[in-house]
C-alpha positions as MATLAB code, in Angstrom:
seq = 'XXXXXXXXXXXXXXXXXXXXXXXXXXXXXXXXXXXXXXXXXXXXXXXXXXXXXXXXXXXXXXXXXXXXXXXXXXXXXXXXXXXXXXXXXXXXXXXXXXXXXXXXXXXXXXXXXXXXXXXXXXXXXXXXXXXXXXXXXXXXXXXXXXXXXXX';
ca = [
       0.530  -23.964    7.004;
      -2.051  -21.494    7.892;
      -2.680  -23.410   11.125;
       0.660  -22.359   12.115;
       0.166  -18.484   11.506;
      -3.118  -18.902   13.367;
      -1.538  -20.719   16.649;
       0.274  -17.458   17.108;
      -2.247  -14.763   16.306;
      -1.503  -11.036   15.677;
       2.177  -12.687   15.410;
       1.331  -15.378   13.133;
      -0.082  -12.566   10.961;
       2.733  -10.198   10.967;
       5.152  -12.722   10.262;
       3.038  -14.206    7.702;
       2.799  -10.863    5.825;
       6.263  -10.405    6.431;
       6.919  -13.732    4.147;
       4.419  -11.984    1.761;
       6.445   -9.081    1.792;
       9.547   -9.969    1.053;
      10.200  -12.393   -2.437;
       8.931  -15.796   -1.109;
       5.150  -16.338   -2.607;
       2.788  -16.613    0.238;
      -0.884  -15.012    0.318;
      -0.934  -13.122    3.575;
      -4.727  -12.243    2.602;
      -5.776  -16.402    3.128;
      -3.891  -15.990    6.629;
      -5.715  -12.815    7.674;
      -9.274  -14.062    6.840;
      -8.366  -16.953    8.551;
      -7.691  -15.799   11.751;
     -10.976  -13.078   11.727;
     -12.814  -16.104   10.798;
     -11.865  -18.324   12.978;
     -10.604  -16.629   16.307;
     -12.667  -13.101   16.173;
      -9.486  -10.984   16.903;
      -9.861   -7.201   16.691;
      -9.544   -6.272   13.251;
      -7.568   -3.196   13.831;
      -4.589   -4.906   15.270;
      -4.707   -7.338   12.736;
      -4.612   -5.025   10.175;
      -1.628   -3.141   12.075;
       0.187   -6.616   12.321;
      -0.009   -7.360    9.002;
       0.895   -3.734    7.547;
       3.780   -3.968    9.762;
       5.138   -7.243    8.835;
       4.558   -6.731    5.383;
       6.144   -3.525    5.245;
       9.025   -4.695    6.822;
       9.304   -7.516    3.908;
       9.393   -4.778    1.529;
      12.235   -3.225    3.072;
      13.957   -6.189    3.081;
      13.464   -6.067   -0.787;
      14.008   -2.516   -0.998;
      17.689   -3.314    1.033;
      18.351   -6.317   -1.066;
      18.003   -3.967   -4.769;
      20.122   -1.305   -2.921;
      23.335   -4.328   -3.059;
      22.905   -6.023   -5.521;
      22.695   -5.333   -9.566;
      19.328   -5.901  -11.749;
      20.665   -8.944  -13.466;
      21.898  -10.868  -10.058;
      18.176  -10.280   -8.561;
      16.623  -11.062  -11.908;
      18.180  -14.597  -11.332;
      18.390  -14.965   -7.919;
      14.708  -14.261   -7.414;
      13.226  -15.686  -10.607;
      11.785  -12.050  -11.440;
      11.389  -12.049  -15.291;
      13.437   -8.923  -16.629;
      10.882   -8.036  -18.465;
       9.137   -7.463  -14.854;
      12.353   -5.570  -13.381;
      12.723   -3.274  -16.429;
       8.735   -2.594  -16.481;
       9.287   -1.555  -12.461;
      12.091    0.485  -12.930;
      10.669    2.382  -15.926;
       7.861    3.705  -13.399;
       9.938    4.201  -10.279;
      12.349    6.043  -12.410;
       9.288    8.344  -13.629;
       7.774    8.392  -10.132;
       9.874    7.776   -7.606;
       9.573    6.377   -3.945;
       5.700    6.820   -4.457;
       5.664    3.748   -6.470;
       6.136    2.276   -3.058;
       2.213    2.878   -2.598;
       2.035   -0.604   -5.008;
       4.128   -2.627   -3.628;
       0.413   -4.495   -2.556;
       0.347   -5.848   -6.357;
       1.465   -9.710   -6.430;
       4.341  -10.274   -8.361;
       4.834   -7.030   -9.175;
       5.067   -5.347   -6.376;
       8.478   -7.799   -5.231;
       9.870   -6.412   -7.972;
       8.818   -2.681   -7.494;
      10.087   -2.911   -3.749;
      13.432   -3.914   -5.942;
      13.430   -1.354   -8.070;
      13.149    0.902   -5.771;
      16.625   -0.566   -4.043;
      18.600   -0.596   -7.015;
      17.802    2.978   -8.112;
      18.141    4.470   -4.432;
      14.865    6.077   -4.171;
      14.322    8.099   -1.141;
      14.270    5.493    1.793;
      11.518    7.774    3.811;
       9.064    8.314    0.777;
       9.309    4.443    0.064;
       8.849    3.270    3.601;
       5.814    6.028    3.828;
       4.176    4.939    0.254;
       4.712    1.288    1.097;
       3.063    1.477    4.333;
      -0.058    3.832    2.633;
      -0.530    1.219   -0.099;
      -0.420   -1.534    2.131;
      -2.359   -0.466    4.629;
      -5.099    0.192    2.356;
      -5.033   -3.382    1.056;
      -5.534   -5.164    4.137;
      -8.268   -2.579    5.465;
      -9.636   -3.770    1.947;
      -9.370   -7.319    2.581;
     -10.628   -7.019    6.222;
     -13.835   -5.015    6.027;
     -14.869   -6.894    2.739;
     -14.400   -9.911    4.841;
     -16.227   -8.622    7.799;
     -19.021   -6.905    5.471;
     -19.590  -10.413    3.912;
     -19.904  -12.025    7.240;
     -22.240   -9.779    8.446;
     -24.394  -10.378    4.996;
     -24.283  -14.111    5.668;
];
């Protein structure tokens, strides 16, 4: 599968961490030290493709809890409610900055969700998303590329 995401490069990884994004479980992370391993693209635009893509797979999540109620995504999506009650607790407390951990597996679908069905502020979500995620794949990158060097 990865091969795929590779054949199509900065592409490959945006639309890769746009499947990440979203519900489906994918590691985006596997794809993007892939394709600095084996292709040597510029890590800055494949860090901006796959903060784009997977912010945009948030959104999607973030549209998809805005129309539909916390029992019909609970089922539709598998996410325990246990998980959806635990999200909404802190997005109610914190609002669209909970957006900034969206990165977390799992959780994060379901915080993107949250964040939907209680109508946070679409601008401080889209701006926390894309600050958490961000971080996480300059994370993923330079620890990659710091390891490579080491080797």
């Amino acid at each position: 599968m990865n091969d795929f995401f590779i054949e199509y490069g900065y592409w490959g990884m945006g639309m890769a961490s746009f499947l990440a994004g979203t519900f489906f479980p994918f590691s985006s992370e596997a794809v993007m030290i892939a394709l600095l391993a084996a292709s040597g693209m510029d890590p800055v635009l494949t860090v901006t493709s796959g903060t784009i893509g997977n912010v945009l797979g948030s959104m999607v999540n973030y549209y998809i809890g805005s129309f539909a109620s916390p029992r019909t995504i609970s089922r539709w999506f598998r996410i325990k409610p246990k998980h959806m009650e635990a999200a909404q607790k802190y997005v109610s407390k914190y609002g669209s900055w909970m957006g900034f951990f969206s990165f977390i597996p799992i959780l994060g679908t379901a915080i993107s969700i949250a964040l939907g069905v209680l109508r946070a502020n679409l601008w401080g979500t889209f701006l926390s998303t894309f600050l958490g995620k961000c971080l996480r794949y300059v994370f993923v990158a330079w620890s990659f590329l710091l390891c490579k060097e080491l080797m």
